[in-house]
N, C-alpha and C positions, 0 to 999 in steps of 0.2 A: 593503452590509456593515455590518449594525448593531455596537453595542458587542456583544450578545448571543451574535448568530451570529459574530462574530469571535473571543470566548472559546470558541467552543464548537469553530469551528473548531483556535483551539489546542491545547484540550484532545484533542480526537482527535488530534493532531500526538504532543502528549508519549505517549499512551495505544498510538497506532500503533508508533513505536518500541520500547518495552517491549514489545511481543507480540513484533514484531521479533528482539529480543536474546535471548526465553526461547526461540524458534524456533530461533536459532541455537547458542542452550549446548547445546540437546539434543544429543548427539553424533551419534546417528541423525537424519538428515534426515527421512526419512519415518517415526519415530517420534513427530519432533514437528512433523509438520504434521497427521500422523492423530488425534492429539490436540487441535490446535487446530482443525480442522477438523470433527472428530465432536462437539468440545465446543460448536461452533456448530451443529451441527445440534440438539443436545439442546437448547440456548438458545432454536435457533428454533422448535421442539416446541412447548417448554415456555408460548411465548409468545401464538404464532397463536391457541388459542382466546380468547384475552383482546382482541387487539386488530382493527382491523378489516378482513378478505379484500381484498386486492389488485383495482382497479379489473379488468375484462376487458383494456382498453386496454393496461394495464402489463405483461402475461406474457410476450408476443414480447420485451420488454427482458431481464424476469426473466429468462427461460430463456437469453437470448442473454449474459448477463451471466454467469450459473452456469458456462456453457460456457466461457468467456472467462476467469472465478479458475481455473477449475479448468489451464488453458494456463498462469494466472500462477505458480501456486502449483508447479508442474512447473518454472518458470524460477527461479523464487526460491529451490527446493531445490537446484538447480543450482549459480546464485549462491554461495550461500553453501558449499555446497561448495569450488568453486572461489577462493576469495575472499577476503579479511579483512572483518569486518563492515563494517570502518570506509573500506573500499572498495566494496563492494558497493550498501551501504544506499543511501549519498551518488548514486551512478549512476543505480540503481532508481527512488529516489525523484525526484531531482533532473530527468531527463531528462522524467520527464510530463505536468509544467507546461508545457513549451515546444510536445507532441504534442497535448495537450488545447486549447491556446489555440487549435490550427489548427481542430484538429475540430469546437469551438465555434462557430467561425467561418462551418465548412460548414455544419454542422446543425444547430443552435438560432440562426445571424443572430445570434451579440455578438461582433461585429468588435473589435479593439483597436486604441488609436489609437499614436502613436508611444511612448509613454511603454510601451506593451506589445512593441511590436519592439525597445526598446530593453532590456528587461528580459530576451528571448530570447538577444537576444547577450551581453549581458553573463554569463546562466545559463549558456549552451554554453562560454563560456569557462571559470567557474570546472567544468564536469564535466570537461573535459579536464585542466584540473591536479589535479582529484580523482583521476583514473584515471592519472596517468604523475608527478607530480610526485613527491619523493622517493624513488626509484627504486635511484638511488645504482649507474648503469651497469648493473643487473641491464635483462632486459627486461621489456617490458609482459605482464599476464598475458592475449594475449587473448583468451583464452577466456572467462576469469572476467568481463571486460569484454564482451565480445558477450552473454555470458547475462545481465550489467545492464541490460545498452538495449535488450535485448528485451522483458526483465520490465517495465521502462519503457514501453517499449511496448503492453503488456497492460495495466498501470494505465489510462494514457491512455483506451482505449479501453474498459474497463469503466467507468470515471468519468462518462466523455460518455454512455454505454447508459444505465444507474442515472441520470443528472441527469435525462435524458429518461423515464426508467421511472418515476422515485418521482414527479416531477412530474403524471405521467396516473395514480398509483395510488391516489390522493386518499386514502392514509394512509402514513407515512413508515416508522412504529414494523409496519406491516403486512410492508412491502415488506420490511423487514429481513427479518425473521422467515422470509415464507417464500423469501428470495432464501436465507439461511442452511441452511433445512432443504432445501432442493434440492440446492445444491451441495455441502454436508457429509455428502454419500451417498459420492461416488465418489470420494477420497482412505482413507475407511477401509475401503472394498468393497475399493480396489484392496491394500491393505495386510495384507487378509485373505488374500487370494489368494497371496501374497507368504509370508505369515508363515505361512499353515497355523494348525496346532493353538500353537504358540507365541505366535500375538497376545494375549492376557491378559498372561505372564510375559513379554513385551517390552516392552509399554505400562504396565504396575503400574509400576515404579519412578521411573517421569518422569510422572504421574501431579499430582504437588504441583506441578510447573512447567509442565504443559503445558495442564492447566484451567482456572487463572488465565490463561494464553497467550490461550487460546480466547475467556474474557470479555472482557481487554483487547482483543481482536481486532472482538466481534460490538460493546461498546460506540463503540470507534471510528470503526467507520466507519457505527454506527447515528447520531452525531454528525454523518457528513460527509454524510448523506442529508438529512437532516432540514436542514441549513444549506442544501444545494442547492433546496430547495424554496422558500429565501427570499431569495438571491442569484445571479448568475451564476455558471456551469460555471467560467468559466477562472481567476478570483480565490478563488473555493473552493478551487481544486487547487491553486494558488500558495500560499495560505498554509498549507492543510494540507502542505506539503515544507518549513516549517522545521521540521520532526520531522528535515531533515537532522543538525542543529547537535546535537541531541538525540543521536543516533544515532553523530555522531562522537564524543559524549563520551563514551558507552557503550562503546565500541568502545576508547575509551583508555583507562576506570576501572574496567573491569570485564573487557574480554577480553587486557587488559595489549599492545594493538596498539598499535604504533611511530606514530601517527598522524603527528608530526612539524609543524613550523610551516608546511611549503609547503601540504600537506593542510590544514590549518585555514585557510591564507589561503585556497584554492580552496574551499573549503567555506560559509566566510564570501560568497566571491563569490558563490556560486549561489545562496544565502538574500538580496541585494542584489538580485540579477537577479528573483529573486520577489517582492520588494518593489517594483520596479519595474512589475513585470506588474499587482499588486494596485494598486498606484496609480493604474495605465489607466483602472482600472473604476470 
């Protein structure tokens, strides 16, 4: 983890979050993911002839990756449905560092030493006061929580596919590109179908937020590719989720959520525990 790939890595942290939050102001879910999602396709369009075609090697990832957002982005509409951002995000995010480490572990051989198990527990503890602390007797939502740590889930596992993808596709800025125009098909296909003759006059008005969404979106995590191709899977994903801390500020200055101090001390926790993780490596 140079000084280099570390700014870049946080830069994608803050950058992933703001895609985040303008996903979530949309009112319509699938308004504004068809936005952010078709804005990526256009992005990766627009890019592919410029940069260099994906190794042969890299497409079973690609496509197995495409498959995979397309499951996340299903949970994350969910999510935030369900959810307050400033609950949601913290889960989503938080929990994939802890999936990823494992998966690392099987399938690219970077084991972690204690300093990385000790960062796992210490993570799982602050998401559980993320998810139930300040509660204040009402009960747990958990539904809105099971759609986190699945989406969780999903991250993990497209993280580890793309670490292994971009690495055999001997171009980073490639892989984006067409991992972007692949999977940015079937979010506004599906929305078509949905919306009929109405999709123009439903997407025109969120249009100024959901564009910008899309760029913060395709820049992001064209950052956390490009870092993966020059450090380990499990310290990439760790430091890219302090976009949590990000995410709960948003969540309290902008979506005027009750975050509350036991939330922020669990929140602080889970960004501890992934500093713990990244210090393994």
């Amino acid at each position: 983890m140079t000084p280099l790939v570390t700014a870049a890595v946080l830069l994608a942290a803050v950058t992933h979050a703001a895609w985040n939050a303008i996903a979530h102001k949309i009112p319509d879910k699938l308004v504004g993911f068809t936005l952010i999602s078709g804005g990526g396709l256009l992005i990766g369009l627009a890019l592919a002839p410029f940069v260099a075609f994906p190794a042969g090697e890299a497409w079973p990832y690609l496509l197995a990756s495409a498959a995979t957002h397309i499951v996340y982005y299903a949970l994350l509409m969910r999510s935030f449905r369900l959810g307050d951002f400033g609950q949601a995000y913290p889960i989503a995010r938080g929990s994939a560092p802890l999936v990823v480490t494992v998966l690392a572990a099987v399938f690219a051989h970077e084991v972690p030493d204690g300093w990385g198990a000790a960062g796992i527990a210490v993570s799982c503890a602050g998401l559980t006061g993320v998810a139930l602390w300040g509660l204040r007797g009402h009960r747990p939502n958990w539904a809105a929580i099971g759609a986190a740590l699945a989406t969780g889930l999903t991250i993990a596992a497209y993280t580890v596919v793309d670490g292994l993808g971009v690495r055999a596709s001997g171009s980073s800025l490639g892989y984006i590109a067409w991992l972007m125009a692949v999977q940015g098909t079937v979010v506004p296909a599906y929305a078509v179908t949905r919306l009929r003759g109405r999709t123009a006059a439903v997407l025109r008005p969120h249009l100024g937020l959901g564009l910008p969404g899309a760029a913060l979106s395709v820049m992001a995590y064209a950052l956390v590719l490009w870092a993966q191709t020059r450090a380990d899977l499990a310290p990439v994903a760790a430091l890219r989720e302090s976009s949590i801390i990000v995410g709960a500020a948003i969540g309290a200055v902008f979506f005027k959520e009750r975050f509350g101090a036991p939330r922020i001390a669990a929140a602080a926790l889970v960004v501890a525990g992934i500093g713990l993780m990244l210090h393994a490596h």
